[in-house]
FINU-944510 format. One record per residue (C-alpha): residue in one letter; x, y, z. Coordinates in steps of 0.1 Angstrom, whole numbers. Layout:
BEGIN
<A,<X,Y,Z>>
...
***
This chain:
BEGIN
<X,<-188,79,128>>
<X,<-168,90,100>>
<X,<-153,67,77>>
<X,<-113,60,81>>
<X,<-102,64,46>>
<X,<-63,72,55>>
<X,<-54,42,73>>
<X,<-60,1,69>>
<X,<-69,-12,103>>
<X,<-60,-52,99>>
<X,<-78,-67,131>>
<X,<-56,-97,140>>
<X,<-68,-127,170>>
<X,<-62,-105,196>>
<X,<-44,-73,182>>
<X,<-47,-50,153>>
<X,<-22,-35,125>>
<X,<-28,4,118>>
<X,<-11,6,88>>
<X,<-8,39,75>>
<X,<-24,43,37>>
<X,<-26,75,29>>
<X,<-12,86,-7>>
<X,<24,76,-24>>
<X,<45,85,7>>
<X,<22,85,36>>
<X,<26,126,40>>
<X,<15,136,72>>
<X,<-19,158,70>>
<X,<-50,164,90>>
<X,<-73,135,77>>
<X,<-43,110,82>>
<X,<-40,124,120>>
<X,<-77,123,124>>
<X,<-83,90,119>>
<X,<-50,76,139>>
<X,<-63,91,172>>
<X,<-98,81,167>>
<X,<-84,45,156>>
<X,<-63,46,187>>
<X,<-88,58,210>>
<X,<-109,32,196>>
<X,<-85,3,199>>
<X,<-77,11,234>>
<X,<-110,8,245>>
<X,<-118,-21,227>>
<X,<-115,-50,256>>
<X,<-107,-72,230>>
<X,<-75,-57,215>>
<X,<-46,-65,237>>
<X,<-22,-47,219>>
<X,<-14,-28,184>>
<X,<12,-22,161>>
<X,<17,8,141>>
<X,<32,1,105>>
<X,<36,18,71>>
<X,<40,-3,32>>
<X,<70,-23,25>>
<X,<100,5,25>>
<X,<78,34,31>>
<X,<65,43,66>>
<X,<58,82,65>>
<X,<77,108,46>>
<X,<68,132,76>>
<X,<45,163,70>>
<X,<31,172,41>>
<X,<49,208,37>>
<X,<26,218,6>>
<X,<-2,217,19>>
<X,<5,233,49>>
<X,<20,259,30>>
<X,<-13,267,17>>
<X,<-36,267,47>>
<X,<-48,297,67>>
<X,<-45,301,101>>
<X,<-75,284,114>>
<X,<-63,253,93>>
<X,<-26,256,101>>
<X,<-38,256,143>>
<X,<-58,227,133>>
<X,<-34,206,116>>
<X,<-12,209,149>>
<X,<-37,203,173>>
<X,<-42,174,155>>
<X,<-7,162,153>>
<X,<-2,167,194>>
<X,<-36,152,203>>
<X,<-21,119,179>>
<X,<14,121,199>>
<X,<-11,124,236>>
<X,<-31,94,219>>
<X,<4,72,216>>
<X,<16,80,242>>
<X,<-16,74,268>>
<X,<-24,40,249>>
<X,<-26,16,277>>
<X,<-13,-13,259>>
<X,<13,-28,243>>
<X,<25,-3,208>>
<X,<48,-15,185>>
<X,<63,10,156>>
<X,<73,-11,125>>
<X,<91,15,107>>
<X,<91,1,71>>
<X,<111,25,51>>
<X,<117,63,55>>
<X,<106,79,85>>
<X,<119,117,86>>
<X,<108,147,109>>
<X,<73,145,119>>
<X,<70,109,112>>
<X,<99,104,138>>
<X,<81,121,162>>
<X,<50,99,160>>
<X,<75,66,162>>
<X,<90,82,192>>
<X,<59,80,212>>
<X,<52,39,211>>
<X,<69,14,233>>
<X,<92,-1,211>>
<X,<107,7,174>>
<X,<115,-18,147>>
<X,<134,-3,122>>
<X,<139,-13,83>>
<X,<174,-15,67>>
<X,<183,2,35>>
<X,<204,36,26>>
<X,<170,55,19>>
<X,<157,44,53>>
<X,<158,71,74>>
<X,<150,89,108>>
<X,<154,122,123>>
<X,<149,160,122>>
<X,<162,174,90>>
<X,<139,206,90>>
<X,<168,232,92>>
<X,<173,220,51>>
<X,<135,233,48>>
<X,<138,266,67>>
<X,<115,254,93>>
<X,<108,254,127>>
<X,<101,223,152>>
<X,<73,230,174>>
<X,<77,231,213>>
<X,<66,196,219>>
<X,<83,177,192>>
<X,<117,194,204>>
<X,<107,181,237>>
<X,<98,144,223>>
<X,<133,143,206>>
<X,<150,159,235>>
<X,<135,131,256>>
<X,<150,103,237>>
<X,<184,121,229>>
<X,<191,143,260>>
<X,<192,180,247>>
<X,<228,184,243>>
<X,<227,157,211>>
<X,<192,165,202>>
<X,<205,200,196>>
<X,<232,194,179>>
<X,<210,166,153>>
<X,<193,190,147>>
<X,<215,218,135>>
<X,<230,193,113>>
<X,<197,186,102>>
<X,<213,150,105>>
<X,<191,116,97>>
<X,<201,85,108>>
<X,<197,53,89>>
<X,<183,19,108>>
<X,<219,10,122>>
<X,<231,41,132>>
<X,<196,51,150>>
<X,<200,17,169>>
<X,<233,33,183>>
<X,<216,63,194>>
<X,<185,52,211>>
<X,<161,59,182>>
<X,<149,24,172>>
<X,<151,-6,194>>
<X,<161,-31,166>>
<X,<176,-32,130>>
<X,<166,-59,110>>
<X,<159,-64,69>>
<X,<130,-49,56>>
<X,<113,-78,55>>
<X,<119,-87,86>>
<X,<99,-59,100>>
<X,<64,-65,107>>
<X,<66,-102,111>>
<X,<93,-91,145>>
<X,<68,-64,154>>
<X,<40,-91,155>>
<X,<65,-113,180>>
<X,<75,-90,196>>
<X,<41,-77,207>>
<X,<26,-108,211>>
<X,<59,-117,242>>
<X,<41,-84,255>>
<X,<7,-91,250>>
<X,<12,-125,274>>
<X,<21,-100,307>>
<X,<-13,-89,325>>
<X,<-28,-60,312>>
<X,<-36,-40,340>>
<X,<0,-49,350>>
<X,<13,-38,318>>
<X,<-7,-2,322>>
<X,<0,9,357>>
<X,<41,3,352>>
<X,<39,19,317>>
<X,<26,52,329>>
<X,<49,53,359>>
<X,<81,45,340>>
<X,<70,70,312>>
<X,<60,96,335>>
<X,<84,123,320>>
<X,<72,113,285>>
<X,<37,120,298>>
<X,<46,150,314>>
<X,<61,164,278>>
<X,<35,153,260>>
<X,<-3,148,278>>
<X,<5,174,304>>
<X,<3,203,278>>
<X,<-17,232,261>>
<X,<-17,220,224>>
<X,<-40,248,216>>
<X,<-14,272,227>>
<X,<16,255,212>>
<X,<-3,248,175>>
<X,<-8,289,179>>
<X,<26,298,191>>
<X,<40,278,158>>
<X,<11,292,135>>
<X,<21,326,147>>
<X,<61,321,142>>
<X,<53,312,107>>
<X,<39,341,97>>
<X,<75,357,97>>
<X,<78,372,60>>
<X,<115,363,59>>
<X,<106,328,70>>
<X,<76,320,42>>
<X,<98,334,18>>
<X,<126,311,27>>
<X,<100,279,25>>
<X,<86,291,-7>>
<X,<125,291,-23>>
<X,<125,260,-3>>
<X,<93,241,-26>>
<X,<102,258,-58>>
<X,<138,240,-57>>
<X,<117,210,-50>>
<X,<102,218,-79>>
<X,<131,220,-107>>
<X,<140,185,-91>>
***
């Protein structure tokens, strides 16, 4: 099997940390969403693990997608990359046990998405700690199913509106909305994940995985119940709008002069 080289997989007693280790900011690409489904998958049937918490470093959880270099791939990449991201959103959200997000730091756009699919969000403190979808400021599109994810948490009415604003929330502020389940100091973070999990871990597993799917049903429904194939090329497809890349590319080059 291949080796995971994005992610450090801290085994615990009876429950493991994924924490996400993949450059400065943890951008979201194919390798890093490659080896979180096949660490999930792996975890999940591991009889052994009772439970798991997803985490990133000390004030850095993900800074979402990693728009260069999907800039630069073709379209067999680009279908790829998003087939990829949807099968790790179907992998949260079937994990049978107990999922904890500690949300260390930032966690904009597609990183929100993949926090939005565990059990229970513990979110960092600080001005630069952030969730949401802020893509509009990019000039890019959200895919079906991430629209649907947000939409799920938010209703569509507010989920709509976010994102026109392309409006992120910090720790406090998500806590209001339904976006994170606590607030606490940065430090705080992963040793309250850890608790908190381990209160879950103590109800029955089997227990714990026949109510989770029921009362998550709709969750399932907008995320396992789907075609990612067809989605990843729907989005591929809608990118290749001339008007669109050039907007991107004027997009990265003001990145650039910053």
């Amino acid at each position: 099997m291949k080796e995971i080289t994005t992610l450090q997989v801290h085994q615990k007693e009876n429950y493991a940390i994924i924490q996400l280790d993949n450059g400065k900011v943890n951008a979201i690409n194919t390798p890093l969403l490659l080896d979180i489904r096949k660490t999930l998958e792996a975890l999940d049937a591991d009889q052994s693990v009772k439970g798991a918490i997803l985490a990133g470093r000390p004030n850095a959880f993900s800074a979402g997608l990693d728009v260069m270099s999907l800039a630069t791939m073709d379209e067999a990449e680009g279908v790829h990359f998003w087939e990829s991201y949807m099968y790790v959103l179907q992998a949260l959200v079937k994990f049978s046990k107990p999922l904890v997000c500690a949300i260390t730091g930032y966690a904009p756009a597609g990183a929100t998405i993949l926090t939005l699919c565990t059990d229970y969000r513990i979110m960092a403190k600080g001005a630069k700690h952030v969730v949401g979808m802020h893509e509009f400021k990019m000039h890019m599109p959200i895919p079906e199913m991430l629209c649907d994810v947000y939409a799920y948490h938010l209703g569509e009415i507010q989920a709509w509106k976010a994102v026109q604003q392309a409006k992120l929330f910090n720790s406090d502020e998500a806590l209001k909305i339904g976006l994170v389940d606590e607030s606490v100091a940065a430090e705080e973070v992963l040793p309250r994940a850890e608790a908190y999990l381990k209160e879950r871990m103590i109800t029955f597993h089997k227990v714990f995985s026949f109510t989770k799917k029921h009362l998550r049903k709709e969750l399932y429904k907008t995320v396992v119940d789907r075609d990612v194939t067809a989605i990843a090329k729907q989005t591929i497809e809608f990118n290749k709008n001339p008007e669109l890349q050039a907007k991107v590319v004027e997009f990265m080059m003001s990145l650039k002069k910053k």
